[in-house]
N, C-alpha and C positions, 0 to 999 in steps of 0.2 A: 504493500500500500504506500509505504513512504518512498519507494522507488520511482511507481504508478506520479504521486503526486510531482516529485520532485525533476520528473521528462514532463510534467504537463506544465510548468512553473517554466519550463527552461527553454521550450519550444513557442511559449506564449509572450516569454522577453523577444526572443528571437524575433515573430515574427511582428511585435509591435515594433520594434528595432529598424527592424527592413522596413515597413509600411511609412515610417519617415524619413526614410535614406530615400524612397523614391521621388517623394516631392524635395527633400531637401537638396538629393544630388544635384549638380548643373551640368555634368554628363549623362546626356539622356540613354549611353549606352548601359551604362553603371546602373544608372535609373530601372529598365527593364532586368537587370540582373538582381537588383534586388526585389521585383515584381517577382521574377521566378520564386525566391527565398520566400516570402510570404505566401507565396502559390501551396509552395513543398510544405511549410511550417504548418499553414491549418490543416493540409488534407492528413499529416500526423496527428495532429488534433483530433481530427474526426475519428481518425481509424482507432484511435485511444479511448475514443469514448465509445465504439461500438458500433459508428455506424461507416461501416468498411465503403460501403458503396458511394458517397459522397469522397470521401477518401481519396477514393480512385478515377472516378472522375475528374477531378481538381486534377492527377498527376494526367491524365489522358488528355484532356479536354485543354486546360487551363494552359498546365506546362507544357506539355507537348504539341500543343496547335497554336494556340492562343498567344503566348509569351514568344513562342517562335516566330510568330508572323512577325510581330512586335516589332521583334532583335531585327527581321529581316527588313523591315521597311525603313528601323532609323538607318541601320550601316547602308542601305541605300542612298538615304535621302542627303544632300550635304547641307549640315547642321550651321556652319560655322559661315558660309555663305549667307544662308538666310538669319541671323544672325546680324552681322551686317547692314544688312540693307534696314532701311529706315520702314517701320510698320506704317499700311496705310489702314485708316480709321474709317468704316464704311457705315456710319449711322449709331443707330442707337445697338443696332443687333451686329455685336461684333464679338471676339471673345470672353472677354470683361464680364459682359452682360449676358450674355449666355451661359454662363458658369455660375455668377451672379444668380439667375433666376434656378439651377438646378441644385444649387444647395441651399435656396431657399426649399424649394420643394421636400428634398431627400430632408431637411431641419424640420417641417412639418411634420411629413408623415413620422420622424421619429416620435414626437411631442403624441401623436397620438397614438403609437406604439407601448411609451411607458406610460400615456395615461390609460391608457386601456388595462394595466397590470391590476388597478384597482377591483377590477370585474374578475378575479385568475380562479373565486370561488366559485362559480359558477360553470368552469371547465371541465371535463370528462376526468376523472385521475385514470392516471395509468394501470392502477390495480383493480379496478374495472373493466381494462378490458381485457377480453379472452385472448392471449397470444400464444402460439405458437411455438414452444423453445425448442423444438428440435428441428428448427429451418433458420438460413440466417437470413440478416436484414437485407441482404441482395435476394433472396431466394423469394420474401413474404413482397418484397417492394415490387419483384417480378410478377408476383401473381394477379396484385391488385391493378399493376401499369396494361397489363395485355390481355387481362380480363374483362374488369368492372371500366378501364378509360382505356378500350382498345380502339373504339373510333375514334376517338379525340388524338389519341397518340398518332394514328393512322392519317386525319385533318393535318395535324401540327409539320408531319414529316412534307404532305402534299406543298403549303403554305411555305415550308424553308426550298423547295425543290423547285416553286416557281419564282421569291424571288431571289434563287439563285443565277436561274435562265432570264431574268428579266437584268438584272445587274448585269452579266454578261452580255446579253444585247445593249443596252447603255453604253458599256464602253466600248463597245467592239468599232472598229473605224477601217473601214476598207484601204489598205494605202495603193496608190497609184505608181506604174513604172516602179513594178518588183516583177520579176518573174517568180511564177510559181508552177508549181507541178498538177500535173492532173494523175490520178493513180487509175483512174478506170481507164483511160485512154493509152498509160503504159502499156499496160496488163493485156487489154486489147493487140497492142500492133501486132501485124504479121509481119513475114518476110517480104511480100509484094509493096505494101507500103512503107516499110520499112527503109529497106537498102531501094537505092537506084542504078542502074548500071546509064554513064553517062560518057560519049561518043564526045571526046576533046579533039576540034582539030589544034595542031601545033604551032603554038605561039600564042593562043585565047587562054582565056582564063574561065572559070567554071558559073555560070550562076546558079546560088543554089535555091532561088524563089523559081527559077522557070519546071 
């Protein structure tokens, strides 16, 4: 038990540690690395307290997609450049203000998150209800996801799959004077159109449009 406590004390420094290295660093690459660290740190958390499937999602989802895009878009983008250049100020709706207005919001909804604690009597306890202990929480969370919300889950997959095809038409932008290949038209050639046998008198040169 004092072990148990003493990784949950030391992973919960950790990751409040990282979570203001990220705003506070001014290298945005550092920044995303320690996004990872807070990534890694709760999904330990989670899996400490029992529920594995969160856990592990965080390390699949989070670290391994999500932070990666991340890392991959700043080392793209040149930082140090823009930077430099003088910001231009485009209205009321600019960064400022749009950050401004989202943690007013996220400030809200907290305030009626711990007001709402006052009501916690009135909640189901856990010892009421009937669980299951010889399944784990990946196992019962599976039953209820593809059972009782298998359409919704089925809607939700529909909904990411179109606008993933719509974001890709978006940026998709035809460029001009590239050559490109046609693969049914290789695959296609015969020998007749393929090769030409072509009769040079001596001293001409060959066209090869004729």
């Amino acid at each position: 038990m004092l072990a148990h406590s003493l990784f949950f004390y030391f992973f919960s420094t950790v990751a409040v540690f990282a979570s203001i290295m990220v705003t506070v660093s001014r290298n945005t690459v550092y920044s995303v690395f320690f996004l990872i660290l807070v990534f890694i740190s709760i999904s330990i958390l989670f899996i400490m307290i029992g529920a594995e499937f969160l856990g592990m999602i965080m390390l699949i989802v989070y670290v391994g997609a999500v932070a990666i895009l991340f890392l991959f878009v700043v080392m793209m983008l040149n930082i140090t450049e823009q930077i430099t250049k003088r910001p231009i100020r485009k209205g009321f709706i600019n960064n400022i203000s749009v950050g401004s207005i989202v943690g007013v919001i996220i400030f809200l909804e907290l305030l009626v998150a711990v007001g709402g604690w006052k009501y916690k009597g009135t909640f189901v306890s856990l010892s009421d209800i009937n669980l299951n202990l010889a399944i784990s929480n990946t196992h019962a969370l599976g039953n209820v996801l593809y059972t009782d919300y298998i359409h919704l889950f089925q809607i939700s997959g529909m909904i990411l799959l179109v606008a993933m095809i719509g974001a890709i038409t978006l940026t998709f932008s035809k460029r001009e004077n590239i050559k490109r290949q046609s693969y049914f038209n290789q695959i296609q050639r015969e020998k007749d159109s393929a090769v030409s046998l072509v009769e040079v008198e001596s001293g001409k040169g060959v066209k090869l449009d004729d």
